[in-house]
C-alpha positions as CSV (number, residue, x, y, z in Angstrom):
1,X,-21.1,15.6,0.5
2,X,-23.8,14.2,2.3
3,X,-23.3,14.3,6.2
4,X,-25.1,11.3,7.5
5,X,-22.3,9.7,5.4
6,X,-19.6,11.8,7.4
7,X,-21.5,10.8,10.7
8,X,-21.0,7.1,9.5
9,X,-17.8,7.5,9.0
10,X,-17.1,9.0,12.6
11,X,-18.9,6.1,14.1
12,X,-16.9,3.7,12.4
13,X,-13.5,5.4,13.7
14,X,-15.2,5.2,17.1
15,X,-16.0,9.0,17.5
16,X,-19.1,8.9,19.0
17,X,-19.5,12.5,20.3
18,X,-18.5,14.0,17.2
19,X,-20.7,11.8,15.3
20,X,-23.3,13.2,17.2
21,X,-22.6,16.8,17.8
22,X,-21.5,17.7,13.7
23,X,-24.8,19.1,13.2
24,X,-25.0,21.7,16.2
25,X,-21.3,22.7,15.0
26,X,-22.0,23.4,11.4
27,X,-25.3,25.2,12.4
28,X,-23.2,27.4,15.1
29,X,-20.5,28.3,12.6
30,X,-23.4,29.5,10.3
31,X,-21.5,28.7,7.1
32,X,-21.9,26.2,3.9
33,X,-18.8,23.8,4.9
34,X,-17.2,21.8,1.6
35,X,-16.8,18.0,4.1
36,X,-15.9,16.1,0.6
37,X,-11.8,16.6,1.8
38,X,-13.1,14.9,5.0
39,X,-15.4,12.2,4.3
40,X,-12.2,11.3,2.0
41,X,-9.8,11.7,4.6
42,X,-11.5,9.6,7.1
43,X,-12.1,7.0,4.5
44,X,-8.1,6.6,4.4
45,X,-8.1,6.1,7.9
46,X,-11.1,3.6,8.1
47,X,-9.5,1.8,5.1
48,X,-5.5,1.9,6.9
49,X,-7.4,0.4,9.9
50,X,-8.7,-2.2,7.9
51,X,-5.5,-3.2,6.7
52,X,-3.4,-3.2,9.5
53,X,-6.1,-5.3,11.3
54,X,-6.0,-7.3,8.6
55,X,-2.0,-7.7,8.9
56,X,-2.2,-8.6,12.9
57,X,-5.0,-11.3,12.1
58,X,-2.8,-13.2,9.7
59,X,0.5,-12.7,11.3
60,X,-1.4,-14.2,14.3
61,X,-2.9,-17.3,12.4
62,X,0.5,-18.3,11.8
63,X,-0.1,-19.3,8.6
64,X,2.7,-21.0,6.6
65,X,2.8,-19.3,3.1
66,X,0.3,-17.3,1.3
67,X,-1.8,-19.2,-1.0
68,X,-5.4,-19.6,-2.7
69,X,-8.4,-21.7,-4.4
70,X,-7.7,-19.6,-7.1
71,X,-4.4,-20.8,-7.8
72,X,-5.7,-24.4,-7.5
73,X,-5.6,-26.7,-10.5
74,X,-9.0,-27.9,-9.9
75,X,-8.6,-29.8,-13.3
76,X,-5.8,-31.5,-12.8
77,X,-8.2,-33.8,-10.4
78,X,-11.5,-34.2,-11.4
79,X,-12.4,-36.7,-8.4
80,X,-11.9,-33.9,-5.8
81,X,-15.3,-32.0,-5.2
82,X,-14.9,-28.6,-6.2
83,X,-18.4,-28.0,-5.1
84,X,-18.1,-29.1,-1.8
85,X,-15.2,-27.4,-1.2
86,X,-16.6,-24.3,-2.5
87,X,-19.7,-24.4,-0.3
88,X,-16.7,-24.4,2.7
89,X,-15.2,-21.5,1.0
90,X,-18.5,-19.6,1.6
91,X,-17.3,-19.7,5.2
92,X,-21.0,-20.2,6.6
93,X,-19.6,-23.7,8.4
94,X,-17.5,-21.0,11.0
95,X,-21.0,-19.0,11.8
96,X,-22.1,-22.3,12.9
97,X,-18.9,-23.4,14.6
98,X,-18.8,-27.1,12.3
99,X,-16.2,-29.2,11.4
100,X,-14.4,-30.0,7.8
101,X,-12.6,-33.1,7.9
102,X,-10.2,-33.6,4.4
103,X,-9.2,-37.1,4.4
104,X,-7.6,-39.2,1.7
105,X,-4.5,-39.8,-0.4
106,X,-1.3,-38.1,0.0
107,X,-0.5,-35.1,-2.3
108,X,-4.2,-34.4,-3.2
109,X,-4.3,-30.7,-2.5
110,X,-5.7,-31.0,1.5
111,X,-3.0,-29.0,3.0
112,X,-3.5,-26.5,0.3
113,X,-7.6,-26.2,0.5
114,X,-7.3,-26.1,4.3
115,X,-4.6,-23.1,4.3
116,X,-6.7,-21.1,1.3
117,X,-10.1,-21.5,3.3
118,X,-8.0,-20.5,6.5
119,X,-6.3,-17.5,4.6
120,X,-9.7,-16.3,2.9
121,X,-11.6,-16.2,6.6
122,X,-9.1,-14.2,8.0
123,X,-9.4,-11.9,4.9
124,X,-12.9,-11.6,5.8
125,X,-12.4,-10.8,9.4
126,X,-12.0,-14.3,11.3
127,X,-9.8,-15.0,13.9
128,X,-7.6,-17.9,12.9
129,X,-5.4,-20.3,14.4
130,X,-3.3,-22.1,11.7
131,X,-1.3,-25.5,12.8
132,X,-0.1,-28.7,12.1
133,X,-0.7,-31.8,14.6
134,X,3.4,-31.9,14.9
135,X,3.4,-28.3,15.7
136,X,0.8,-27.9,18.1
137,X,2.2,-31.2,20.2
138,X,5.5,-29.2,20.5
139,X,3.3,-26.2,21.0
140,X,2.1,-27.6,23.9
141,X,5.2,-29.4,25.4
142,X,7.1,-25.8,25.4
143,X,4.2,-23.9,26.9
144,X,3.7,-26.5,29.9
145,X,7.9,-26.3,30.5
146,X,7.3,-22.2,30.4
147,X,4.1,-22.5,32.4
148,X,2.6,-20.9,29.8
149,X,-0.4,-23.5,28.8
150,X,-2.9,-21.0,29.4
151,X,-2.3,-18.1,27.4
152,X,-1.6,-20.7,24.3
153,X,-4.9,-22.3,24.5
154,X,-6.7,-18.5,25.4
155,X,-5.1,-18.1,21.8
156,X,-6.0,-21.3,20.5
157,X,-9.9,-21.2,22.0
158,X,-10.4,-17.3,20.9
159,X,-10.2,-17.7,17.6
160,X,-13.0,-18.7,15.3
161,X,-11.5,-21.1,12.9
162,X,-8.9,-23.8,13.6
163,X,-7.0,-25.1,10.7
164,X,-5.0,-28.3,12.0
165,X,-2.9,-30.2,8.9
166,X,-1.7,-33.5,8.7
167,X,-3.5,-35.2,11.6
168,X,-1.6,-38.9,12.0
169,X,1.5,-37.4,11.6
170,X,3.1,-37.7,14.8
171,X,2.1,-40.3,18.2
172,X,1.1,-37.8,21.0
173,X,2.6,-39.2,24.8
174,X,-0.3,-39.2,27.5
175,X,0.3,-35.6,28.7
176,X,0.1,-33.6,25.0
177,X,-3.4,-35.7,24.6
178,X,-4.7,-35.1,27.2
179,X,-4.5,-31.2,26.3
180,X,-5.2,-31.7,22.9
181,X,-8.4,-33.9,24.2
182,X,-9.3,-30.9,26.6
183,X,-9.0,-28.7,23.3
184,X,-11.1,-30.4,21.2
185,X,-13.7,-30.5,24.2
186,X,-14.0,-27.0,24.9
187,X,-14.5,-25.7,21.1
188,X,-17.4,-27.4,20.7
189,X,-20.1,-25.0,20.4
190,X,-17.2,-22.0,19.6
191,X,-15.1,-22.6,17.3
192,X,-15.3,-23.9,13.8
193,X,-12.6,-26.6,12.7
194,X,-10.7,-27.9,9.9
195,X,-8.1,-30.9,10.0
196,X,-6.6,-32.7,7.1
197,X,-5.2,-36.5,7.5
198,X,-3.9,-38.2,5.1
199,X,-3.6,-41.3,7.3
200,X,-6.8,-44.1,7.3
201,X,-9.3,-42.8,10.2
202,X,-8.8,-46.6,11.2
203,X,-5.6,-45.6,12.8
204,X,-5.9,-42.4,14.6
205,X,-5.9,-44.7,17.4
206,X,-2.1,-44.5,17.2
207,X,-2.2,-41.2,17.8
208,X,-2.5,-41.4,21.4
209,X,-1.6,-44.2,23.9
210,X,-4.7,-44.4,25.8
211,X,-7.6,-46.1,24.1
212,X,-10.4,-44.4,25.6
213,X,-9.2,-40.9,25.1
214,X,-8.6,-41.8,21.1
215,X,-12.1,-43.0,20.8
216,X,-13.3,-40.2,23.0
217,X,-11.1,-37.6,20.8
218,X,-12.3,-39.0,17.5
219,X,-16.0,-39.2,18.6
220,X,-15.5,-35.0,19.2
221,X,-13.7,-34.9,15.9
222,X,-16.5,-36.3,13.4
223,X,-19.8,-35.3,15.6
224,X,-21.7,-33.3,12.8
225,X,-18.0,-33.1,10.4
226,X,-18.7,-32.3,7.0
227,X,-16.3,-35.0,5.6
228,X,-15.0,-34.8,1.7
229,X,-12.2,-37.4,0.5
230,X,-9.4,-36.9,-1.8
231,X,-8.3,-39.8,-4.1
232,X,-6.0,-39.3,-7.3
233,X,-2.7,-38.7,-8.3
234,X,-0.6,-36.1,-6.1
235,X,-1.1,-32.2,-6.7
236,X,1.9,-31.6,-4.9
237,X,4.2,-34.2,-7.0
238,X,2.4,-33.8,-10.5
239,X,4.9,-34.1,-13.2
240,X,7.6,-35.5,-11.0
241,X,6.5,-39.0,-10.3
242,X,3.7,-41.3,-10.8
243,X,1.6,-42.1,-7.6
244,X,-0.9,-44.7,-6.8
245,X,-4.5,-44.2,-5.8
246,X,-4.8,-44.6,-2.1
247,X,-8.7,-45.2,-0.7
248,X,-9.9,-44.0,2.9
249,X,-11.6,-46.7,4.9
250,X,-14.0,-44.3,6.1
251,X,-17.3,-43.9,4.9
252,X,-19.5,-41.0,4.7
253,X,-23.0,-41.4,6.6
């Protein structure tokens, strides 16, 4: 067994000093020493580590259910952009801390693409905060009754990747966005983003009751956004119903 890999390996399980000082031990103990049981036994640990850390990342996302681009039909819509889609699933947008809007029709498979990109950067070591614009207003209400507001945002703000579904959804009164204004303002620059809508960006307006903070929100929202569309027939109701195409009003620039 070679022991620079054994030195690794107590560098990775932050043992420093034994990292360092193997080599005086084996040469004071005089002695061939056999360190393939150890080199395997520290790998178990590394790899237990890995795992667990792995568990506490996605337990903290709060991600809804478990899911995947590889159990997305891709064919069953040939207008969505796989390619797109799969350049996002590369994760590089986080390292730069963009935006990926997914707009369009009901059904289409957003929610789905949004959770599996969430699901695969957490996998590979992001932190992620996982949400839907319903939840994080009621989010916010019960962590400004529980004087709370500040240890939900340091949770919201310290992750890498935000994942926020069905944007639209839900009017916010003038107190939730605000917050959610003062959010979207300080992740610029540190956090990477992803929010579905299957409502027309025409009337995100709604969302809030003050006109200036919509506009100002929305200007924060699609400054340098990777945008992709969804039209089609719904993923979600295939084989139950027929559904009509729905266009955004929104163009890309």
């Amino acid at each position: 067994m070679n022991i620079e890999t054994v030195k690794a390996q107590l560098k990775n399980l932050r043992l420093p000093t034994a990292s360092r000082e193997i080599d005086e031990v084996l040469t004071k103990h005089k002695k061939a020493v056999n360190l393939t049981w150890l080199a395997e036994l520290f790998e178990r640990e590394l790899d237990s580590r890995k795992e667990n850390a792995l568990k506490l990342r996605m337990k903290q996302a709060g991600f809804p259910e478990q899911t995947s681009l590889e159990g997305f039909d891709w064919s069953f819509n040939p207008e969505i952009d796989e390619a797109r889609i799969r350049e996002l699933a590369s994760l590089k947008f986080i390292d730069d801390n963009q935006i990926a809007l997914l707009l369009g029709s009901p059904g289409t498979g957003k929610s789905h693409i949004a959770l599996s990109i969430g699901i695969l950067a957490a996998q590979k070591g992001h932190r992620v905060f996982w949400t839907s614009a319903k939840r994080l207003a009621r989010q916010i209400t019960v962590a400004k009754m529980r004087d709370s507001l500040d240890q939900l945002f340091k949770r919201i703000l310290s992750s890498q990747l935000w994942v926020i579904d069905d944007w639209g959804v839900v009017s916010m009164n003038r107190d939730v966005s605000e917050e959610v204004f003062d959010l979207l303002d300080r992740r610029k620059y540190n956090s990477a983003m992803i929010l579905t809508s299957n409502r027309d960006v025409n009337e995100w307006g709604e969302v809030f009751p003050e006109p200036v903070l919509a506009n100002s929100t929305i200007d924060r929202m699609f400054e340098h956004a990777n945008v992709i569309f969804f039209k089609g027939p719904s993923y979600r109701l295939k084989g139950r119903i027929v559904t009509r195409d729905i266009d955004t009003a929104v163009e890309t620039q």
